[in-house]
C-alpha positions, 0 to 999 in steps of 0.5 A: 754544661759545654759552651755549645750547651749554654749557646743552645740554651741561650738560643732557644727563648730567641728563636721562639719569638715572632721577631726572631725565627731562624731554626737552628739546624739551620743557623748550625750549617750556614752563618750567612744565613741572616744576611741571604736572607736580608739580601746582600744588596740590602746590607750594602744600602744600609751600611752608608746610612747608618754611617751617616745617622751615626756619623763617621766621627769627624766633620771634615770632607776627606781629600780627595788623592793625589791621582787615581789608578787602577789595576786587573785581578788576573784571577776569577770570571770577573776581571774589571780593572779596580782602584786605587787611589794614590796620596802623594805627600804635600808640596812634592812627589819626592822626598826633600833630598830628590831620593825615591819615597818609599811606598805604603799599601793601604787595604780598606776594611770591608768585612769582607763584603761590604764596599767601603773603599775611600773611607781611609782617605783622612788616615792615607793623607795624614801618614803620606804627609807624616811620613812623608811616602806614597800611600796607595789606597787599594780596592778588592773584590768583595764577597758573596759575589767573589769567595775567597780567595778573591780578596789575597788574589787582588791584593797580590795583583795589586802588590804588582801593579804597585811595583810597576807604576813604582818604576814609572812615578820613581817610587822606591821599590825597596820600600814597600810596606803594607797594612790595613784596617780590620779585614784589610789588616788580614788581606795584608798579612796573607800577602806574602 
């Protein structure tokens, strides 16, 4: 049998449950149809508890960054200035021999939805000592409430505001990189 038969066939004893009753006509047409259902707002409540029951793999609080900025999106109906959180490497704000550090973007993962900005704050400090660079921790619009391509959009604006607090802090500008976890790997590779 095709693939789409064995997953109507494996479907078919969960859907009759009591616990479990999404009909499939309407499962087929729309994905996000279990999280309409609990409500985005609920996922979102949810999500910081369960990392606490879970844990988050380290005891450490993380350190807190160097500065904090922010930057607009230029696109959407909703233009509230985000965060970024700036980690600058420890004991100097440039490089051992005075030349400009090289910059990094980090995007947090999401899912796309789900506000988890902060939470790569332990991996922005460790590589911005490491390397030693200015790591920039981003934030982004998130969906339902922003669809895409809200998420590209935000990072494009945020690529830009980079480039400009570059010049104002005497980052280097011919050294940015930019990269992520999980949805904010994506966001990071549709950046051009």
């Amino acid at each position: 049998p095709s693939s789409l038969a064995r997953a109507n066939a494996y479907m078919q004893p969960l859907e009759q449950t009591a616990s479990f009753r999404i009909p499939s006509q309407i499962m087929a047409r729309d994905y996000y149809y279990p999280l309409k259902k609990a409500g985005m707002s609920s996922l979102r409540a949810l999500v910081p508890l369960a990392l606490k029951v879970i844990g988050e793999g380290g005891s450490d609080t993380p350190p807190p960054p160097s500065m904090s900025l922010s930057y607009t999106p230029t696109t959407g109906r909703r233009r509230k200035p985000l965060q970024m959180n700036v980690y600058l490497p420890a004991g100097s704000h440039r490089s051992s021999k005075g030349a400009r550090l090289p910059v990094h973007i980090n995007i947090h993962g999401s899912g796309f939805c789900i506000n988890s900005f902060g939470q790569d704050a332990s991996f922005c400090a460790w590589l911005a000592d490491s390397v030693p660079c200015v790591v920039v921790d981003i934030d982004h619009r998130k969906a339902p409430e922003h669809p895409w391509p809200a998420g590209p959009n935000d990072v494009r604006d945020a690529v830009a505001a980079v480039r400009a607090y570059a010049e104002t802090y005497l980052w280097d500008t011919n050294r940015i990189s930019i990269g992520g976890f999980s949805s904010g790997g994506c966001l990071a590779l549709v950046e051009p």
